[in-house]
Backbone as a ProteinNet text record, in pm:
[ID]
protein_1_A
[PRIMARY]
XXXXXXXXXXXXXXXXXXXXXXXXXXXXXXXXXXXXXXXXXXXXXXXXXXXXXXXXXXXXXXXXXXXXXXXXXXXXXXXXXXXXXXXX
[TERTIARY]
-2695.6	-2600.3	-2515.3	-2503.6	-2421.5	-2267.7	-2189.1	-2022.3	-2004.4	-1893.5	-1841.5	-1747.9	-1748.1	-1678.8	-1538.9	-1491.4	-1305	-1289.5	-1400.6	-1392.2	-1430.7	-1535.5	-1513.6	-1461.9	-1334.8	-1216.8	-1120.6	-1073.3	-996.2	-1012.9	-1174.9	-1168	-1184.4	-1153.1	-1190.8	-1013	-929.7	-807.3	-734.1	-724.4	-722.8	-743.4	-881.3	-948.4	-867.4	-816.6	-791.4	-596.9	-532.2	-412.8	-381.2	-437.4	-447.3	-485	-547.9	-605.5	-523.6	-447.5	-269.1	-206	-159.5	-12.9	-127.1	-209.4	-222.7	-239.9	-297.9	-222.4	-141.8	-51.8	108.1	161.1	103.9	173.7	138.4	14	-2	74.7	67.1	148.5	268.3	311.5	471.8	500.5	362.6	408.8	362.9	318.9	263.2	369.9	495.9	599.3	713.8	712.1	835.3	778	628.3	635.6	666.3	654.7	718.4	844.2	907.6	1111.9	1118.6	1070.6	1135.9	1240.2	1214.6	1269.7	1437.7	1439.5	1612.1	1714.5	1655.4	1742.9	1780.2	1681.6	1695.7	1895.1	1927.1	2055.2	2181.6	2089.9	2201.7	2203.2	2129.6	2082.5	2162.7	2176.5	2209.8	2155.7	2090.5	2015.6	1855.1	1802.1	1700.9	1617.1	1464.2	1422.1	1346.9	1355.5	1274	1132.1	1076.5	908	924.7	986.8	1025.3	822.7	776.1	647.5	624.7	721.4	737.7	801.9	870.7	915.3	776.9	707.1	651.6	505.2	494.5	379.1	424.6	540.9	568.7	612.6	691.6	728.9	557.6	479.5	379.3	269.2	240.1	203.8	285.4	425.7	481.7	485.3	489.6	471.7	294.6	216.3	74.4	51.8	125.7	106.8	194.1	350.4	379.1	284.4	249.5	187.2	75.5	-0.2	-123.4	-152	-0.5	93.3	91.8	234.9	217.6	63.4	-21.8	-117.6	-234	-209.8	-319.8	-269.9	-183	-87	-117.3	-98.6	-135.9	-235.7	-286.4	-482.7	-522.6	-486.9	-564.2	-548.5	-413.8	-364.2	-457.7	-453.9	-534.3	-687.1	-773.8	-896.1	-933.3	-754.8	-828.1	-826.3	-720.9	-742.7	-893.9	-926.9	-1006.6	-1019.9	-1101.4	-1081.9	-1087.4	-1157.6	-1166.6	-1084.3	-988.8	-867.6	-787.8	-763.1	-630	-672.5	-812.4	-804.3	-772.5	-788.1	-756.2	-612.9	-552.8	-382.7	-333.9	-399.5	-346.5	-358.9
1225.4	1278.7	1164.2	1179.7	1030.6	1073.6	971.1	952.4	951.7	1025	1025.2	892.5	853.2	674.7	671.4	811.8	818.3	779.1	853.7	841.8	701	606.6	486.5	371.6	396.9	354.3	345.4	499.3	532.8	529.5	455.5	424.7	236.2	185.3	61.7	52.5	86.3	89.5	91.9	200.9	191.6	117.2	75	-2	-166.9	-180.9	-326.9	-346.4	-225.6	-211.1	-137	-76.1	-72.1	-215.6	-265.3	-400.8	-507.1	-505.5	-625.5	-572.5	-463.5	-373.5	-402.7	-383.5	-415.7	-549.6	-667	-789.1	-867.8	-802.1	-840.2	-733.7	-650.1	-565.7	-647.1	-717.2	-801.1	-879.4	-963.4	-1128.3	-1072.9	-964.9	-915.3	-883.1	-836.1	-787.4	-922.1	-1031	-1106.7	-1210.9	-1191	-1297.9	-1207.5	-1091.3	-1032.8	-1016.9	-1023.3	-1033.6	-1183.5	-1277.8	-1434.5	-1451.9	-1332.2	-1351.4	-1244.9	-1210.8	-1101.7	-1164.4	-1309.1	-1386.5	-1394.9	-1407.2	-1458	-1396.8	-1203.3	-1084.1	-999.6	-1068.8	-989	-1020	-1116	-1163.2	-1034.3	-1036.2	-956.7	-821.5	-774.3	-598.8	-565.6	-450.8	-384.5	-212.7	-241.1	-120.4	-78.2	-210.5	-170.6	-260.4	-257.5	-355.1	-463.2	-566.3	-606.7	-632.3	-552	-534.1	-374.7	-291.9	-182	-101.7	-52	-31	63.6	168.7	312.1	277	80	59.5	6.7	-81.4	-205.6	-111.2	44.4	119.6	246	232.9	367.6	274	217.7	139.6	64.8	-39	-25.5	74.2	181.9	306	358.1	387.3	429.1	384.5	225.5	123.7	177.3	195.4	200	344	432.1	544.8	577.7	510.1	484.7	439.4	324.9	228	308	384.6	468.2	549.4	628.6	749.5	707.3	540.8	506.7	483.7	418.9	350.1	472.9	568.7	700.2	748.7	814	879.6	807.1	681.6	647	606	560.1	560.4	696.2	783.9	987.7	965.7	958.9	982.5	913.1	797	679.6	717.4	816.7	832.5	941.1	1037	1144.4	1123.3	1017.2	957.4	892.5	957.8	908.3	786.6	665.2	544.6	522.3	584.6	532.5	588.5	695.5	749.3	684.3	599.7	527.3	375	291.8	219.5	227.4	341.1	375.9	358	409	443.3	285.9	177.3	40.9	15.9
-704.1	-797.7	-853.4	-1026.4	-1031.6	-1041.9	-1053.8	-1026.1	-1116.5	-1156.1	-1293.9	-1298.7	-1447.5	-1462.1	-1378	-1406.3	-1373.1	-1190.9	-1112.6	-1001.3	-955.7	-1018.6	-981	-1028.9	-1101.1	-1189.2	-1091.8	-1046.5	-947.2	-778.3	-753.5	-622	-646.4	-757.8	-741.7	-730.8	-829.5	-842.3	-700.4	-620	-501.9	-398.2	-408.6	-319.8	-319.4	-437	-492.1	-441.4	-493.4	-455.4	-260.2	-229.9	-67.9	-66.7	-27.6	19.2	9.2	-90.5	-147	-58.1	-104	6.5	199.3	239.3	331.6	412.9	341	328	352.3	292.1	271.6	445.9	441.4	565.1	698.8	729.7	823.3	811.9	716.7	688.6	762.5	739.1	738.1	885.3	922.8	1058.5	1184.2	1146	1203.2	1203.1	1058.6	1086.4	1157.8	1141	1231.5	1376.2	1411.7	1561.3	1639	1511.3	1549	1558.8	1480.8	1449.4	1561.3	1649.1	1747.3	1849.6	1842	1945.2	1926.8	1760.4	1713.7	1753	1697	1707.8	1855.8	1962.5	2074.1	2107.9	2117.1	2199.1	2045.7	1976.9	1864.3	1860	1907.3	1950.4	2060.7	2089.1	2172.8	2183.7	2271.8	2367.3	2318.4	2235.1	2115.6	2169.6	2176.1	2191.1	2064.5	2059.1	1912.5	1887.9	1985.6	2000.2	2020.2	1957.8	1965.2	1881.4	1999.9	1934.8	1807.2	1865.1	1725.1	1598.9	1587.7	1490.8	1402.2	1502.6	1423.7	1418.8	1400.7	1392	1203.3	1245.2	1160.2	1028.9	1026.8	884.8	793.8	873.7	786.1	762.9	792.6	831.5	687.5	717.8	584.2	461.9	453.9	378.8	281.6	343.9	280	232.7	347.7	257.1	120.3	88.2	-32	-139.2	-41.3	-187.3	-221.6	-149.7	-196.9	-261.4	-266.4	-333.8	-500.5	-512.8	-626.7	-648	-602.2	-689.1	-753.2	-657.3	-707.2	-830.1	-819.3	-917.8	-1068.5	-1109.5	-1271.2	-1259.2	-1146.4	-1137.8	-1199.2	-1121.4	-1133.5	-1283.1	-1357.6	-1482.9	-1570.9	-1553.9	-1622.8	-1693.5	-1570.4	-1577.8	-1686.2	-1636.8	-1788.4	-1926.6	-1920.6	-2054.3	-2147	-2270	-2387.1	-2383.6	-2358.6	-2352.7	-2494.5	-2629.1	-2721.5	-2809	-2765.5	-2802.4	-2790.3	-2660.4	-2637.3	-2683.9	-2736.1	-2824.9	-2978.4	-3053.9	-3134.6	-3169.7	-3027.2	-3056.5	-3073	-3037.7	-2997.2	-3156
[MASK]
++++++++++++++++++++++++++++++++++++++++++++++++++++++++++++++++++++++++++++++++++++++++

């Protein structure tokens, strides 16, 4: 069965923006498990390898970014491509 163009528009779109935002979420979580050392003496009663922190924020982080990036991806696809060259 073939794919209609919109659906592999909107899984390349995706595929390309998950993959940045996830990226960046390692880099991110790979330098705050190196900075855990600074903040411990500045906390109180918290730990800074706190596991339910350093699980739920990039977790939340990707499901945002997946949110924005679908949303004018979906939009994008129903659009006329030779309608919206026209309009240019």
């Amino acid at each position: 069965m073939p794919q209609l163009p919109g659906v592999s528009v909107l899984r390349l779109v995706l595929r390309q923006s998950v993959w940045s935002v996830g990226m960046g979420t390692v880099a991110g979580l790979v330098g705050a498990g190196a900075a855990t050392q600074f903040p411990d003496s500045l906390l109180f009663g918290v730990a800074t390898t706190d596991l339910a922190i350093f699980v739920t924020a990039p977790t939340l982080l990707l499901l945002v970014a997946a949110i924005t990036c679908y949303l004018p991806a979906r939009r994008a696809t129903r659009l006329d491509p030779m309608r919206v060259l026209r309009h240019e």
